[in-house]
PyMOL commands that place a pseudoatom at each C-alpha (Angstrom):
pseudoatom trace, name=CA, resn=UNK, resi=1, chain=A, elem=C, hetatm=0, pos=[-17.636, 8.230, 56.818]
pseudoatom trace, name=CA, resn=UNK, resi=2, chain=A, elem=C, hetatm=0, pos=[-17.831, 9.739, 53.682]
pseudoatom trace, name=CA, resn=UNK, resi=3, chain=A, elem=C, hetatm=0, pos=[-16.014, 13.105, 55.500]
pseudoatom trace, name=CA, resn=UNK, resi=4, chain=A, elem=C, hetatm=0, pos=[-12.815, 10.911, 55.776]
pseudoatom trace, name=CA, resn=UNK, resi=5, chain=A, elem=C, hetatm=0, pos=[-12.995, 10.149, 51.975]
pseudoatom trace, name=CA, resn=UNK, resi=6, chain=A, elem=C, hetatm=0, pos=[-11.421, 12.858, 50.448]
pseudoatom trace, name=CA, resn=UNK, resi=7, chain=A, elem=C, hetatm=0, pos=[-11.861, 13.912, 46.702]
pseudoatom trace, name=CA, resn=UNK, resi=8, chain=A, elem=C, hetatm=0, pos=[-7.834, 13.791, 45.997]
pseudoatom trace, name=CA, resn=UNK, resi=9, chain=A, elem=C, hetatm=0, pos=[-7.550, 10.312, 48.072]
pseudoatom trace, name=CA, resn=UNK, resi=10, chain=A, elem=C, hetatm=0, pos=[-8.055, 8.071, 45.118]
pseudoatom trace, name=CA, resn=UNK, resi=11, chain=A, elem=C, hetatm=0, pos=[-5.860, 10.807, 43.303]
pseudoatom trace, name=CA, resn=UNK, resi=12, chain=A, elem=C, hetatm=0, pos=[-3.268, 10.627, 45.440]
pseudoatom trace, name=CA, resn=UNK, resi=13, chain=A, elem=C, hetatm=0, pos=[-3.287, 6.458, 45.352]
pseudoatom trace, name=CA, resn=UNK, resi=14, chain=A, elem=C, hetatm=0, pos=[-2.867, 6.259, 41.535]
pseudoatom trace, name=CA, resn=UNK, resi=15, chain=A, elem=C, hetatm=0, pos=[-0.267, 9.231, 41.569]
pseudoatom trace, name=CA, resn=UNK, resi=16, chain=A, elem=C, hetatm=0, pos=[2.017, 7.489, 44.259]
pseudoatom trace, name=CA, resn=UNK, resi=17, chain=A, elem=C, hetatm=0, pos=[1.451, 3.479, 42.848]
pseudoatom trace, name=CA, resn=UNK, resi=18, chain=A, elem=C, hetatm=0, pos=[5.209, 2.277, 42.120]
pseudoatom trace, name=CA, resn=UNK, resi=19, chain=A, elem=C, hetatm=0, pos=[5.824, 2.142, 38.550]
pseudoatom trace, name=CA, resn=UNK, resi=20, chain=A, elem=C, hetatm=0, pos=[7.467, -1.249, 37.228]
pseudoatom trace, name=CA, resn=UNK, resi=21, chain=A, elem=C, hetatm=0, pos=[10.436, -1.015, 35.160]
pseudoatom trace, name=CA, resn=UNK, resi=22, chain=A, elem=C, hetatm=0, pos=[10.100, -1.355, 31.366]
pseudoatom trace, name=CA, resn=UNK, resi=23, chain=A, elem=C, hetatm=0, pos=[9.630, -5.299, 30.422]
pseudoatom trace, name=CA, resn=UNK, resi=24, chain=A, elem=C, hetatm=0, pos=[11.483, -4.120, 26.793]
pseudoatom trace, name=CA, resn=UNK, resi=25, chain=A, elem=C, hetatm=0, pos=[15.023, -5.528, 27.149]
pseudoatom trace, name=CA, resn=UNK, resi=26, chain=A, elem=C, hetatm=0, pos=[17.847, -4.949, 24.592]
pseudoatom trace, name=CA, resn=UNK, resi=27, chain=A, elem=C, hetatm=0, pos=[17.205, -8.715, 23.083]
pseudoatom trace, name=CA, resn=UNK, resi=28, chain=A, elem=C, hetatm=0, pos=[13.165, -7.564, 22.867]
pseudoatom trace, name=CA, resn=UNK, resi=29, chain=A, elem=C, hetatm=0, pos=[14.540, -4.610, 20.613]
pseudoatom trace, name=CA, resn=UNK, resi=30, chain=A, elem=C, hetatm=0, pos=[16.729, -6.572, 18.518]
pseudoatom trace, name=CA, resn=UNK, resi=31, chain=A, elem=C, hetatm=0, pos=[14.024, -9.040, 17.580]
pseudoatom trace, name=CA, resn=UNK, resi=32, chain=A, elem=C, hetatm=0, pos=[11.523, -6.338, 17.382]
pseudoatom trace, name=CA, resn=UNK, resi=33, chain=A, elem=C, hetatm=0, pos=[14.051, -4.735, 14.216]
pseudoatom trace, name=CA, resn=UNK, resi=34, chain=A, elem=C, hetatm=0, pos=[14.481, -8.173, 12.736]
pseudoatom trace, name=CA, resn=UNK, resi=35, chain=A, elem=C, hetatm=0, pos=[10.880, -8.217, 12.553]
pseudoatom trace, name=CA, resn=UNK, resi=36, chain=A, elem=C, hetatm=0, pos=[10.541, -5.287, 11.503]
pseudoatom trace, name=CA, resn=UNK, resi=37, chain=A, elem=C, hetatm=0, pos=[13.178, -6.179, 8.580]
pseudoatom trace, name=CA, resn=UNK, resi=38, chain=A, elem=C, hetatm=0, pos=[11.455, -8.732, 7.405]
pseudoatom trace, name=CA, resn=UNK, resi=39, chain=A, elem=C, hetatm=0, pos=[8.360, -6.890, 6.874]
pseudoatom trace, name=CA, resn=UNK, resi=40, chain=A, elem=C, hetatm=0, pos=[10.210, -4.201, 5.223]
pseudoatom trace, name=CA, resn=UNK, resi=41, chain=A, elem=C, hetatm=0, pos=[10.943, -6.940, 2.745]
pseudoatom trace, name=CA, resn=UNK, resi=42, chain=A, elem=C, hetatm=0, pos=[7.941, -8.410, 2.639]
pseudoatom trace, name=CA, resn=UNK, resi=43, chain=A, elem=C, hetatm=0, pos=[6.232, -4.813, 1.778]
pseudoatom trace, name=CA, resn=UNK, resi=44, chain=A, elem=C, hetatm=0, pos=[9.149, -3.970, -1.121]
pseudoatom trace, name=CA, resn=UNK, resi=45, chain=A, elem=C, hetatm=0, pos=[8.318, -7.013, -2.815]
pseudoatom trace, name=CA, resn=UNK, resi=46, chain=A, elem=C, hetatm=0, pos=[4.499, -5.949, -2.229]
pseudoatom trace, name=CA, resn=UNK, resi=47, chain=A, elem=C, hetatm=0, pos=[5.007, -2.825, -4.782]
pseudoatom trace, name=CA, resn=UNK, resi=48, chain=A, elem=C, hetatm=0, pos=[5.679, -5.155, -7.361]
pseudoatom trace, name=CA, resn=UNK, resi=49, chain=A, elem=C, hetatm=0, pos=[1.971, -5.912, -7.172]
pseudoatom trace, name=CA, resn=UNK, resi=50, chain=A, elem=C, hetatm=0, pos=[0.801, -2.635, -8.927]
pseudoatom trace, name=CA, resn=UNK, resi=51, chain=A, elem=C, hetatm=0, pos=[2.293, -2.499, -11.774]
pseudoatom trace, name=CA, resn=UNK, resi=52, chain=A, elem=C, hetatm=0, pos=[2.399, -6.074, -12.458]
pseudoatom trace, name=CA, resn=UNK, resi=53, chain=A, elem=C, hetatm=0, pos=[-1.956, -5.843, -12.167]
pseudoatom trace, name=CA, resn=UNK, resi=54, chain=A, elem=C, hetatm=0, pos=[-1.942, -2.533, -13.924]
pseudoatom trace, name=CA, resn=UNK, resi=55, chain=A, elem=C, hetatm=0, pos=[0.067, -4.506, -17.236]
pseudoatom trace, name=CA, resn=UNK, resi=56, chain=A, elem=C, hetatm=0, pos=[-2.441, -7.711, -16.817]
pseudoatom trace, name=CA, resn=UNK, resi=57, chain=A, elem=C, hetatm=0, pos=[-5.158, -4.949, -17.242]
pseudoatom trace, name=CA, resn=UNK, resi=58, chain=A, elem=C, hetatm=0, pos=[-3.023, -3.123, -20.197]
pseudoatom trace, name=CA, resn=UNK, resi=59, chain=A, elem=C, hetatm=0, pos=[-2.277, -6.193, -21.883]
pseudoatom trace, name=CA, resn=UNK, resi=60, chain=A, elem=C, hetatm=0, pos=[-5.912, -7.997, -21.934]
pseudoatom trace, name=CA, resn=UNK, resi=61, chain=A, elem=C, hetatm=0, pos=[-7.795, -4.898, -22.190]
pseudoatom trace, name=CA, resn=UNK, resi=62, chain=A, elem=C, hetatm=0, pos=[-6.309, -3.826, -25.716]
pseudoatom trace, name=CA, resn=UNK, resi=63, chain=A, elem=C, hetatm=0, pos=[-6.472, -7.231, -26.092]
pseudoatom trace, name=CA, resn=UNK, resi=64, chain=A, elem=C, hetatm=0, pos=[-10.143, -7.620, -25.701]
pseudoatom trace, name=CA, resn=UNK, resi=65, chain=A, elem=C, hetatm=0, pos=[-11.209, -3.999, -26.923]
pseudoatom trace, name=CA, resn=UNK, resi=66, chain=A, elem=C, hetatm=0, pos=[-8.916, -3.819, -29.701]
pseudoatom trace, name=CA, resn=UNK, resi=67, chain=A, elem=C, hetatm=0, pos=[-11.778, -1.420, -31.308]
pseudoatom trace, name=CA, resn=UNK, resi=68, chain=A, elem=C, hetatm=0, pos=[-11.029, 0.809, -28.118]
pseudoatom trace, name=CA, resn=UNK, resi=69, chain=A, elem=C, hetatm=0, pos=[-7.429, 1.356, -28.388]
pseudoatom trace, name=CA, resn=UNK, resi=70, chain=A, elem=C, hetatm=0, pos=[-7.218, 5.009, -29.426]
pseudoatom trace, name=CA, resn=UNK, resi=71, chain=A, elem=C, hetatm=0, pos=[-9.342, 5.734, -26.474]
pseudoatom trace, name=CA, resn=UNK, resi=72, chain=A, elem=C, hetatm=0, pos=[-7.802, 2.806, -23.741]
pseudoatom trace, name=CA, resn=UNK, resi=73, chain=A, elem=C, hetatm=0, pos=[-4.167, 2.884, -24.759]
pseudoatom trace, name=CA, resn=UNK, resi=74, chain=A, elem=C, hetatm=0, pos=[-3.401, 7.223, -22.826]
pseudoatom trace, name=CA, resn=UNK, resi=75, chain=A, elem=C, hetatm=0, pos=[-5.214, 5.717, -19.822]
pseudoatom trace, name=CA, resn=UNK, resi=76, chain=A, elem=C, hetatm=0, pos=[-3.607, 2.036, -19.778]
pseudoatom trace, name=CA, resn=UNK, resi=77, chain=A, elem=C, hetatm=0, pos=[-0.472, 3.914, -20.345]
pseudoatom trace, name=CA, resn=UNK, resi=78, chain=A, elem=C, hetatm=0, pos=[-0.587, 6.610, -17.961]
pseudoatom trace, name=CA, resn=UNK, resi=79, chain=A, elem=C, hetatm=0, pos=[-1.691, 3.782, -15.009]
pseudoatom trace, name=CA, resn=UNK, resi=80, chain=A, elem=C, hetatm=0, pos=[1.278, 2.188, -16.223]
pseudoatom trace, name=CA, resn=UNK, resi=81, chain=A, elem=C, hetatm=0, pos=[3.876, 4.942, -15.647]
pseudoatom trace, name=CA, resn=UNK, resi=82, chain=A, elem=C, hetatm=0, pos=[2.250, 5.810, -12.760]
pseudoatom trace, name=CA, resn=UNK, resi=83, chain=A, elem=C, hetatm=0, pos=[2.891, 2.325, -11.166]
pseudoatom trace, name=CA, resn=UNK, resi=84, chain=A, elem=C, hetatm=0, pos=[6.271, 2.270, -12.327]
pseudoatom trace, name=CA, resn=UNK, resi=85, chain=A, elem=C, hetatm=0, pos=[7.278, 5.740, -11.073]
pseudoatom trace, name=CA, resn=UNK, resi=86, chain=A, elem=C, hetatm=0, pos=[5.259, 4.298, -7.801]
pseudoatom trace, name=CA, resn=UNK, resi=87, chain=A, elem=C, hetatm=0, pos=[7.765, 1.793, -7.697]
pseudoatom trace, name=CA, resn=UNK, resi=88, chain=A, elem=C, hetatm=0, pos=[10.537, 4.469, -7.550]
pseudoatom trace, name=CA, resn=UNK, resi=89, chain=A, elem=C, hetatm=0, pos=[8.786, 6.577, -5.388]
pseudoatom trace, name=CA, resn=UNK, resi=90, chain=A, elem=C, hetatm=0, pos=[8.039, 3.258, -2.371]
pseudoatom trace, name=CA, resn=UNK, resi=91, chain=A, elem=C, hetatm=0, pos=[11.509, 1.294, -2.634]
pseudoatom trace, name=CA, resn=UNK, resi=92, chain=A, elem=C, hetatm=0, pos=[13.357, 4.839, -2.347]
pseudoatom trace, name=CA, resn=UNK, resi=93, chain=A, elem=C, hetatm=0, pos=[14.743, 4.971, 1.063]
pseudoatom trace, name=CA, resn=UNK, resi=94, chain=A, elem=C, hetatm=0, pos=[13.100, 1.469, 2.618]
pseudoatom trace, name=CA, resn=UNK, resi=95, chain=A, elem=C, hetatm=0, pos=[16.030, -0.150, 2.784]
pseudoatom trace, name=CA, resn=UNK, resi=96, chain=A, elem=C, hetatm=0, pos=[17.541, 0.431, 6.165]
pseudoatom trace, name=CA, resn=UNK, resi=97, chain=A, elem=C, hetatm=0, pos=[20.723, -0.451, 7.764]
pseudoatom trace, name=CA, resn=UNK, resi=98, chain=A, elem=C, hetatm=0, pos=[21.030, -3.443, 9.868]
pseudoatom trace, name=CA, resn=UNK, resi=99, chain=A, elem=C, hetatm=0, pos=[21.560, -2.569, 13.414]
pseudoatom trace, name=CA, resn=UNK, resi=100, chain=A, elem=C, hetatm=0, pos=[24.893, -3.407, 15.016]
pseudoatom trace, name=CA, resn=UNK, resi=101, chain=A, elem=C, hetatm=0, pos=[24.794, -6.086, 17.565]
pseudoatom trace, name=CA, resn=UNK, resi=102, chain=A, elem=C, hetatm=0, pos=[27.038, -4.182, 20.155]
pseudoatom trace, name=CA, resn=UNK, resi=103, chain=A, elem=C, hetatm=0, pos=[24.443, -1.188, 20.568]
pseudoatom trace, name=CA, resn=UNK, resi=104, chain=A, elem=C, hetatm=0, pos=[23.117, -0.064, 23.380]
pseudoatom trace, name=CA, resn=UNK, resi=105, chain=A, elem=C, hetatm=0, pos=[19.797, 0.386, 24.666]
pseudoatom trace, name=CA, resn=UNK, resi=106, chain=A, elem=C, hetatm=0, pos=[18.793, 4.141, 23.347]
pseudoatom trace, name=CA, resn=UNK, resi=107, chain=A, elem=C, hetatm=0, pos=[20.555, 3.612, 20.252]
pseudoatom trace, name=CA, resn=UNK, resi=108, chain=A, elem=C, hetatm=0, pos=[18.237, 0.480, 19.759]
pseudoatom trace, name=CA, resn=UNK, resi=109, chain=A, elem=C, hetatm=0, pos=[14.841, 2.646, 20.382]
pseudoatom trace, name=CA, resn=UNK, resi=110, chain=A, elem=C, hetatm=0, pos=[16.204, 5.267, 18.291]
pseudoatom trace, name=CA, resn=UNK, resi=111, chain=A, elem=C, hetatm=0, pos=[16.362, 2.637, 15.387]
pseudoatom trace, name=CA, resn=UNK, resi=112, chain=A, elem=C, hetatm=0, pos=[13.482, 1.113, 15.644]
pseudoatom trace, name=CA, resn=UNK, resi=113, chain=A, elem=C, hetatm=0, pos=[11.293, 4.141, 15.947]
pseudoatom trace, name=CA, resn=UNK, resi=114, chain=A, elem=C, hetatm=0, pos=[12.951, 5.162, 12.794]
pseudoatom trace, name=CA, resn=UNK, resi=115, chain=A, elem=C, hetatm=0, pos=[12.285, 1.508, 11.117]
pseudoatom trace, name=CA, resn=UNK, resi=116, chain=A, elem=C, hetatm=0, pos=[8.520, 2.030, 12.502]
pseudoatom trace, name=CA, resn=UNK, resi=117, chain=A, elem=C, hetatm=0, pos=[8.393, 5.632, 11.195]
pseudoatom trace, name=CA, resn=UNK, resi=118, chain=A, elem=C, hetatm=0, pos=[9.511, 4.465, 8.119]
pseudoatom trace, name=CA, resn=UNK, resi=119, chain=A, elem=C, hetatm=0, pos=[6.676, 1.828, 7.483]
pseudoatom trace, name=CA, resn=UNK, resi=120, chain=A, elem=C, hetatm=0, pos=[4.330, 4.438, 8.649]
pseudoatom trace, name=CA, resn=UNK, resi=121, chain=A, elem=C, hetatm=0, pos=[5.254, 6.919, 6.044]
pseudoatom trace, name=CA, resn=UNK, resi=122, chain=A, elem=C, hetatm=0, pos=[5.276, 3.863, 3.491]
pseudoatom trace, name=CA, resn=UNK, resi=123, chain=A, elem=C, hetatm=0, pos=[1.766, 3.188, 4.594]
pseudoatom trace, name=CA, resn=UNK, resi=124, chain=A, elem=C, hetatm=0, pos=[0.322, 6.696, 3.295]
pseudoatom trace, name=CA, resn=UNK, resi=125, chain=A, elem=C, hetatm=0, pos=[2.449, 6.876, 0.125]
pseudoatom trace, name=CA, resn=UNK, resi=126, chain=A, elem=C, hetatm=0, pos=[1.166, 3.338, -1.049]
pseudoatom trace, name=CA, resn=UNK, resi=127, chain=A, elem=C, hetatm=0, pos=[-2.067, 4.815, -1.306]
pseudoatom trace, name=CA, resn=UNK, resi=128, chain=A, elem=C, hetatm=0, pos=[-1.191, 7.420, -3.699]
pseudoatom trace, name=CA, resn=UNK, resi=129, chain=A, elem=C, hetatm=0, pos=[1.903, 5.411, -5.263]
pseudoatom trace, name=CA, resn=UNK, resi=130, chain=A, elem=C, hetatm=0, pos=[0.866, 1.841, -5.344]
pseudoatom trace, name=CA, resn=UNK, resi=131, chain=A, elem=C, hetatm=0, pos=[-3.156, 1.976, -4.857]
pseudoatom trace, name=CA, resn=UNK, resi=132, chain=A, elem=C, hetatm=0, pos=[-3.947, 5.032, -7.214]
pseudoatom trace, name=CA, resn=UNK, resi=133, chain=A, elem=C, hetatm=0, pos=[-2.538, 3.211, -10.762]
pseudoatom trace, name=CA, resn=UNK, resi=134, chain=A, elem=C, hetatm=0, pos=[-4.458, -0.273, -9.939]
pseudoatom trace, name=CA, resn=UNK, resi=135, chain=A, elem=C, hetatm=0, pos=[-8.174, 1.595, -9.412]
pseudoatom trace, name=CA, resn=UNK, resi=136, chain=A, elem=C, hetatm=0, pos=[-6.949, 3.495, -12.461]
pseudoatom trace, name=CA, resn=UNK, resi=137, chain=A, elem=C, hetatm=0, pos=[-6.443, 0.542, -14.617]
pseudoatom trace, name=CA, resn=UNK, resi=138, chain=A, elem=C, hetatm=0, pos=[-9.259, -1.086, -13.217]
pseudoatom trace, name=CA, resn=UNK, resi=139, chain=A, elem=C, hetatm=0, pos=[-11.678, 1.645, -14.097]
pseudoatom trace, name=CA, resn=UNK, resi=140, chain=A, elem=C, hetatm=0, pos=[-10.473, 1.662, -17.391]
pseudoatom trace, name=CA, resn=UNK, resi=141, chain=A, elem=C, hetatm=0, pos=[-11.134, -1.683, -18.129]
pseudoatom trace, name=CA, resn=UNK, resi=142, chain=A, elem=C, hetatm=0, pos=[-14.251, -0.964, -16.611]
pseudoatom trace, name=CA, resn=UNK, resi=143, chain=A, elem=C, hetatm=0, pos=[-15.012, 1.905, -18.932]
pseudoatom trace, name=CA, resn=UNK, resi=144, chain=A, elem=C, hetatm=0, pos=[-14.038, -0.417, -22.006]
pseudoatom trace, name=CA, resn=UNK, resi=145, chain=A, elem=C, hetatm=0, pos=[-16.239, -2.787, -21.078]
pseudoatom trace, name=CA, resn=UNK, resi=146, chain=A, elem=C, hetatm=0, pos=[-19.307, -0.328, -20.843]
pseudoatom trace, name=CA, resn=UNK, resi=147, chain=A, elem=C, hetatm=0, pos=[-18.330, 1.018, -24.227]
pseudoatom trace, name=CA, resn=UNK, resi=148, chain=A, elem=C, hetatm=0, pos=[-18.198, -2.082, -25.728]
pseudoatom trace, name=CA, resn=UNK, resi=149, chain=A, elem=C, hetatm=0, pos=[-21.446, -3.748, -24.298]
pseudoatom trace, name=CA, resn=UNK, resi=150, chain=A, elem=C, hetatm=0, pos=[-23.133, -0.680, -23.514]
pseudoatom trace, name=CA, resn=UNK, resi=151, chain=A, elem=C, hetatm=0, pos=[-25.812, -0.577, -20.868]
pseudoatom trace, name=CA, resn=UNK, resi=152, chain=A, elem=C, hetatm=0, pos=[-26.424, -4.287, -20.948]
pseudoatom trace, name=CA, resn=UNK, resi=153, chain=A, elem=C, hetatm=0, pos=[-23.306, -4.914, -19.095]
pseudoatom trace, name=CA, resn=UNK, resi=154, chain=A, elem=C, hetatm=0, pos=[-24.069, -3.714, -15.975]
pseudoatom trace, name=CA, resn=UNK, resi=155, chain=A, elem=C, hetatm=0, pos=[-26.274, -6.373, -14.239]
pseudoatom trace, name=CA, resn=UNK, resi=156, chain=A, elem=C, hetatm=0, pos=[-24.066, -8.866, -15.387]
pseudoatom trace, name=CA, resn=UNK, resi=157, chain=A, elem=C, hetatm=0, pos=[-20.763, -6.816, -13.969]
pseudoatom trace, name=CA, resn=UNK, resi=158, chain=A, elem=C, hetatm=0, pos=[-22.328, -6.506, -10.874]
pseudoatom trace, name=CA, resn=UNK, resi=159, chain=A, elem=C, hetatm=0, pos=[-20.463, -9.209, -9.251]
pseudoatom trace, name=CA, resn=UNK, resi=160, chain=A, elem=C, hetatm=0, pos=[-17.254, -7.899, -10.302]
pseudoatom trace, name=CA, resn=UNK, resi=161, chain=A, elem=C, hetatm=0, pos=[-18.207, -4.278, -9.543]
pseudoatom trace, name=CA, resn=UNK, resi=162, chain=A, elem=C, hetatm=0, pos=[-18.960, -5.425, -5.820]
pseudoatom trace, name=CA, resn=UNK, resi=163, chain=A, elem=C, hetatm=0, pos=[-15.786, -7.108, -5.552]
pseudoatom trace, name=CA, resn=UNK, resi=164, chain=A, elem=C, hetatm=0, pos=[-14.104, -4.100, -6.383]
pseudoatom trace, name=CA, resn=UNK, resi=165, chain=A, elem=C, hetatm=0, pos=[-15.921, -2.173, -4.246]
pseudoatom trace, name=CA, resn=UNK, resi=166, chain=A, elem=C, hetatm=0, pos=[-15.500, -4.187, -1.371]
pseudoatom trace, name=CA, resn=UNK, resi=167, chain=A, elem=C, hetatm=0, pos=[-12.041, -4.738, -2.450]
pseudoatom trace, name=CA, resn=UNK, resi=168, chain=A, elem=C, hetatm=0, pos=[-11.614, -0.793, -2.121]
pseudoatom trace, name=CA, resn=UNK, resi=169, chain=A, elem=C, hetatm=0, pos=[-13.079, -0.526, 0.945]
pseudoatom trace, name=CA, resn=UNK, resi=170, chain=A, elem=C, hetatm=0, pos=[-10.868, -3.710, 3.011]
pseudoatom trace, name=CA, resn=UNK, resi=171, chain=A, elem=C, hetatm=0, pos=[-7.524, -2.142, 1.335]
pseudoatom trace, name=CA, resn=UNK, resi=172, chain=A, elem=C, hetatm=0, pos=[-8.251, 1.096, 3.272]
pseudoatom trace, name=CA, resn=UNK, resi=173, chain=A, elem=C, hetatm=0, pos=[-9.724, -0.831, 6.529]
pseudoatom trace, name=CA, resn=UNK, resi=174, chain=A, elem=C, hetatm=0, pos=[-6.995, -2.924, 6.426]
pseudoatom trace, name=CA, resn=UNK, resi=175, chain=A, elem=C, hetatm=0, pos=[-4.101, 0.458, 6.333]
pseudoatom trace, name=CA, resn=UNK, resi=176, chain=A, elem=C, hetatm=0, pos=[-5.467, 2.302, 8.494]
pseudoatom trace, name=CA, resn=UNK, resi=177, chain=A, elem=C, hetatm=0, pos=[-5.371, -0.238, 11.403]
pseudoatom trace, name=CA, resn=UNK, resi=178, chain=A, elem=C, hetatm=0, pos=[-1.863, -0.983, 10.337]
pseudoatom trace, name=CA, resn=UNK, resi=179, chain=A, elem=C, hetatm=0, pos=[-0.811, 2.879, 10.110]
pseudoatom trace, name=CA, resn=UNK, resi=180, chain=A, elem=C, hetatm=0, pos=[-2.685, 3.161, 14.182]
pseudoatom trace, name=CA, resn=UNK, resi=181, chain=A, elem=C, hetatm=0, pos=[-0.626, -0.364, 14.910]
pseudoatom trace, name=CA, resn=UNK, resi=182, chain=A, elem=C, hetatm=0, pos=[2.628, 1.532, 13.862]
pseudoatom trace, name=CA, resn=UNK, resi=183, chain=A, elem=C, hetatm=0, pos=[1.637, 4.939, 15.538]
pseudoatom trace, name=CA, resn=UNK, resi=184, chain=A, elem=C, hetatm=0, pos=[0.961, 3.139, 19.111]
pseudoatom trace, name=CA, resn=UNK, resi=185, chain=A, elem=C, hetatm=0, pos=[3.958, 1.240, 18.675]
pseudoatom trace, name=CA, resn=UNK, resi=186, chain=A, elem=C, hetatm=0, pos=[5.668, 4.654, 18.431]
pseudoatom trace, name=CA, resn=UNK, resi=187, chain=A, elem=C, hetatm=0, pos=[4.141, 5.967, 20.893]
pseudoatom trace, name=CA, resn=UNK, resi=188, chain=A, elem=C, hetatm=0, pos=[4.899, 2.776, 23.356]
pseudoatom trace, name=CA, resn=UNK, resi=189, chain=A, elem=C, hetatm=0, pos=[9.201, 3.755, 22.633]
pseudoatom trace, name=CA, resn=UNK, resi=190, chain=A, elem=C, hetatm=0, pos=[8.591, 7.357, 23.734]
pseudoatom trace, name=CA, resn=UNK, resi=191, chain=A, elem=C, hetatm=0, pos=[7.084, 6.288, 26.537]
pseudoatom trace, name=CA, resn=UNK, resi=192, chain=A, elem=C, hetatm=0, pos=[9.177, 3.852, 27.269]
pseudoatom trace, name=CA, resn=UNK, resi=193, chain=A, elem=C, hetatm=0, pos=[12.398, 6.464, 26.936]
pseudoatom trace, name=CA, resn=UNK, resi=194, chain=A, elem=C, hetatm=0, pos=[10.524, 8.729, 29.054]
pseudoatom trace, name=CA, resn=UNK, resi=195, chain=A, elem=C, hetatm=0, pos=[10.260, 6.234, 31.766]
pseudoatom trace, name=CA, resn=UNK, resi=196, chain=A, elem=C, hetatm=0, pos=[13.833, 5.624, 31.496]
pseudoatom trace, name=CA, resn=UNK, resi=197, chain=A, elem=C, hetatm=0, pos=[14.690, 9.362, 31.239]
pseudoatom trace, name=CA, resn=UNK, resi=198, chain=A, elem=C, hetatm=0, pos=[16.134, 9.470, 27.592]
for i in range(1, 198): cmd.bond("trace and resi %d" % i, "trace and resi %d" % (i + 1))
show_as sticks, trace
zoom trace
């Protein structure tokens, strides 16, 4: 018995299954970019977030550590420019056309692998453009505060220093299971042109 079970049997079986047609239909890519639009929108009005927290942290930490403004006021101000050039630097290119309504089928992967791409490539500039001047305000304030308590502080920022840190830790969870979402999406339209001999 097992002489008539050849090695390339079960080989042979998967190879020659019939492969189903692609379930994606031209009104399943249309909705897919509106969705897609409306988190691009959603994630513009998301860099506003930066610099808005980095000027909370400007404006009530001179306002607290007046005493520490020589030495707060470069950082506070640097975090600041930083958020606003990240501002630049995200919105610049987001904004995508809106897809026709008469396009075809191709055309309509094309786009929205380019939308997806897009978001992708937002995804690892945030980081750098949006992320980098919040944990530099933040440590500021958390530098004036050790400066102007001194060592005492620290049990009592503990709290805060956790939240931070787990804070820190979620935000990059959290973007790099959307930044796999977006490559398997990409992945699932070049298959899905393959199949269909694009």
């Amino acid at each position: 018995m097992h002489d008539d079970f050849s090695e390339k049997e079960p080989k042979n079986i998967w190879q020659n299954q019939p492969t189903e047609p692609s379930a994606m239909t031209l009104e399943t890519i249309r909705e897919k970019v509106r969705k897609l639009h409306t988190q691009t929108g959603r994630q513009l009005l998301g860099t506003l977030v930066g610099p808005l927290v980095v000027a909370f942290f400007l404006v009530f930490g001179l306002k607290q550590f007046s005493s520490l403004r020589h030495l707060l006021q470069p950082l506070f101000a640097l975090a600041l420019v930083w958020s606003l050039a990240g501002l630049y630097f995200l919105s610049r290119g987001r904004r995508s056309p809106r897809t026709p309504e008469d396009v075809g089928f191709s055309t309509g992967l094309e786009f929205c692998r380019r939308e997806i791409e897009r978001q992708r490539d937002y995804l690892r500039r945030v980081v750098l453009w949006g992320f980098g001047p919040v944990i530099l305000a933040i440590g500021t304030f958390v530098l004036a505060l050790a400066l102007a308590a001194g060592r005492g502080i620290f049990p009592k920022a503990m709290p805060f220093m956790t939240l931070v840190a787990v804070w820190i830790v979620a935000y990059f969870v959290i973007r790099m299971r959307q930044q796999r979402g977006l490559q398997r999406e990409i992945e699932e339209l070049n298959k899905i042109e393959t199949e269909n001999n694009w």
